[in-house]
N, C-alpha and C positions, 0 to 999 in steps of 0.2 A: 613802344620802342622795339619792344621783340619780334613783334609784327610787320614792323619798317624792315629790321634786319634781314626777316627772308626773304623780304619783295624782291630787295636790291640786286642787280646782277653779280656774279659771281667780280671777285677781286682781279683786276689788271694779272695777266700772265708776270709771274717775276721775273725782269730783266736788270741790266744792269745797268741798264738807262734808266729806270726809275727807281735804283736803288740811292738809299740817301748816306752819303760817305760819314759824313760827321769826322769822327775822329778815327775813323779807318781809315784813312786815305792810302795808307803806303799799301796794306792789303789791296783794298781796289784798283791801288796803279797795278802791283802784283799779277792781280789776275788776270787785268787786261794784255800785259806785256806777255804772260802764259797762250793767254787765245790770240793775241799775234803772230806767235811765234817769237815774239822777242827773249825769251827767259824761256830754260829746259826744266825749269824742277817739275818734279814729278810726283812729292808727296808733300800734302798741305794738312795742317790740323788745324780746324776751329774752334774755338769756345768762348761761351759768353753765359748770360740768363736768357732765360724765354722770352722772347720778343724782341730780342736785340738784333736780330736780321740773318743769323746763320743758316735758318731753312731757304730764306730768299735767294743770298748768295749762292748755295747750291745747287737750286732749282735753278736760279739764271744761267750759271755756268753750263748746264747741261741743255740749257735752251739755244746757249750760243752756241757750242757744240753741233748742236744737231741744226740749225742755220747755215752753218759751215760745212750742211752734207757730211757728217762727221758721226761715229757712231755714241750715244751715250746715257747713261744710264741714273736714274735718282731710286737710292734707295733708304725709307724712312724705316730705323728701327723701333719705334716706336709703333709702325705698324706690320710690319713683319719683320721675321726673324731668321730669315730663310737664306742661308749663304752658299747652301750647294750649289754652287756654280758649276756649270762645263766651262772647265779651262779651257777646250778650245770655243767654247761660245768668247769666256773673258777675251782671250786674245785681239778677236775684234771689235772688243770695245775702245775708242777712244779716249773716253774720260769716264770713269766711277764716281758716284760721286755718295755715302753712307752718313746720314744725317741720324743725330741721337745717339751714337754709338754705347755710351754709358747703359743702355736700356739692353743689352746683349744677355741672353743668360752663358751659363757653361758650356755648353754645347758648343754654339754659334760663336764662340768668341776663340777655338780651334777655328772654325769654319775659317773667320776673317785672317787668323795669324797667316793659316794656310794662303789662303789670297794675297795678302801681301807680299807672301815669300815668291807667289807667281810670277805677281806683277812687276817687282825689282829682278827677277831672274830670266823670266821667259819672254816680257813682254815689254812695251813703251808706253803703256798706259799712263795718263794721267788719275791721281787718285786725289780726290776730296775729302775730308771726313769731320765732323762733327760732335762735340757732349759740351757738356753744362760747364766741365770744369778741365783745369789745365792734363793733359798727360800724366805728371805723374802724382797729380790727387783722383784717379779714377780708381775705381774698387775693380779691377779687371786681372786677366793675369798675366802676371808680371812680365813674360815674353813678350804679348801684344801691346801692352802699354810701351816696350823699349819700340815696337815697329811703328806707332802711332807717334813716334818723338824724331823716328828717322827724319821726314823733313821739315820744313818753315813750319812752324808754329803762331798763330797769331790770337788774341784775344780781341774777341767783337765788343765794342763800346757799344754799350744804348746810347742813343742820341739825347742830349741835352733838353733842357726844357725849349729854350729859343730855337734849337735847332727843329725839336718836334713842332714849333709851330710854325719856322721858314716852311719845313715840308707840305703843313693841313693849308697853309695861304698860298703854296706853290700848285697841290690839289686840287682847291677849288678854284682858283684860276684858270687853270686847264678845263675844269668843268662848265666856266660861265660866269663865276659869282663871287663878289668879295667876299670874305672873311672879316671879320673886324678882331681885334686884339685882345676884348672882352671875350667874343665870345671862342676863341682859342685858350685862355685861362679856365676859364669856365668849363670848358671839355677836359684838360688835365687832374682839372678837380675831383670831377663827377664820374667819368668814365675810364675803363681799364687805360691804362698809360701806354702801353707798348703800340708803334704806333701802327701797324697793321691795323687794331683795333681802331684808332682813334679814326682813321682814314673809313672804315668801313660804318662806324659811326655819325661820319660827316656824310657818306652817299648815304645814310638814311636819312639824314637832315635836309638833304637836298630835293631828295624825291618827296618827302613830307611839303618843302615846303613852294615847292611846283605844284605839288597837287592843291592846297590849301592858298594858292595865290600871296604866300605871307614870306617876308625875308626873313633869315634866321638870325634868330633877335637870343638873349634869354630869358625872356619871358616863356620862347618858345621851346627852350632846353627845358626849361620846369617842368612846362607843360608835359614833355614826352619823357622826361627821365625820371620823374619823381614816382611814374606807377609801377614802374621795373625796378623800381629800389627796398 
């Protein structure tokens, strides 16, 4: 199975077209109504658990962004930490958008307040941001926590079990191939649950079982999951 995982091509670019709403809905109309132009707000917090879809959201926003001829920016703190911005680089930015923010040390977390204070003073920027937990259960300091509550606040629901398996039978449909409802149980079982994973799981099941002429059965999950286990 570890083997399957790297063949596979890399994951669908994250839009917002294949993102799956669940029990976000009002967020997701939000931020379409924001890239319409329909709705002005300008500062948004996310939070949820890992794999609940906030890096997605981010990454799509700033893909429709930039679809739109529009300038903008994904920044994961979890892999850097770097907030020295040129204000007047920010300026023409259209939308920021700072995923993981909880992961900031001391420094960088002046950096961000400073930013913030640009972007509501100097500029029209839209601003995204992202951590694990609400505003003000973050371990950060206390001034950038009040700027990170300034606007709409939303908490990311993981998706349900039936709703993770509308998404893996909406998947593989697109791909060519039923699903059967066995073998969607069976993957929540066995395999990480969030469903980035679970989908990245399935295009290994798929190329396994094109190359091997075999539909995907559970016989055939055993077969491939029980050596990585």
């Amino acid at each position: 199975m570890k083997q399957l995982l790297l063949d596979i091509s890399p994951p669908c670019l994250p839009t917002l077209e294949n993102f799956v709403p669940g029990r976000n809905l009002e967020l997701f109309e939000t931020l379409k109504n924001i890239l319409g132009g329909h709705e002005q707000e300008r500062f948004i917090y996310l939070w949820g658990v890992n794999g609940c879809g906030k890096s997605h959201l981010l990454q799509a926003v700033v893909e429709s962004f930039i679809q739109n001829k529009l300038n903008a920016d994904y920044i994961n703190c979890g892999i850097t930490q770097n907030f020295k911005m040129d204000f007047s680089v920010v300026d023409k930015i259209n939308c920021l958008t700072i995923d993981n923010v909880d992961r900031l040390n001391a420094s960088t977390q002046i950096d961000l307040f400073n930013l913030y204070n640009h972007i509501r003073d100097e500029c029209q920027s839209f601003m995204l941001v992202s951590g694990s937990v609400a505003p003000s259960q973050l371990k950060l300091r206390e001034d950038l926590v009040t700027r990170l509550g300034w606007g709409l606040i939303y908490q990311v629901h993981e998706l349900s079990d039936n709703e993770k398996i509308q998404a893996m039978k909406k998947h593989a449909k697109r791909k060519g191939f039923e699903l059967t409802q066995d073998v969607c149980n069976y993957l929540l079982r066995h395999v990480k649950r969030d469903l980035p994973s679970l989908l990245v799981t399935l295009d290994a099941l798929d190329l396994h079982s094109l190359r091997e002429k075999r539909p995907i059965t559970i016989p055939m999950l055993r077969e491939l999951l029980l050596p990585a286990s």
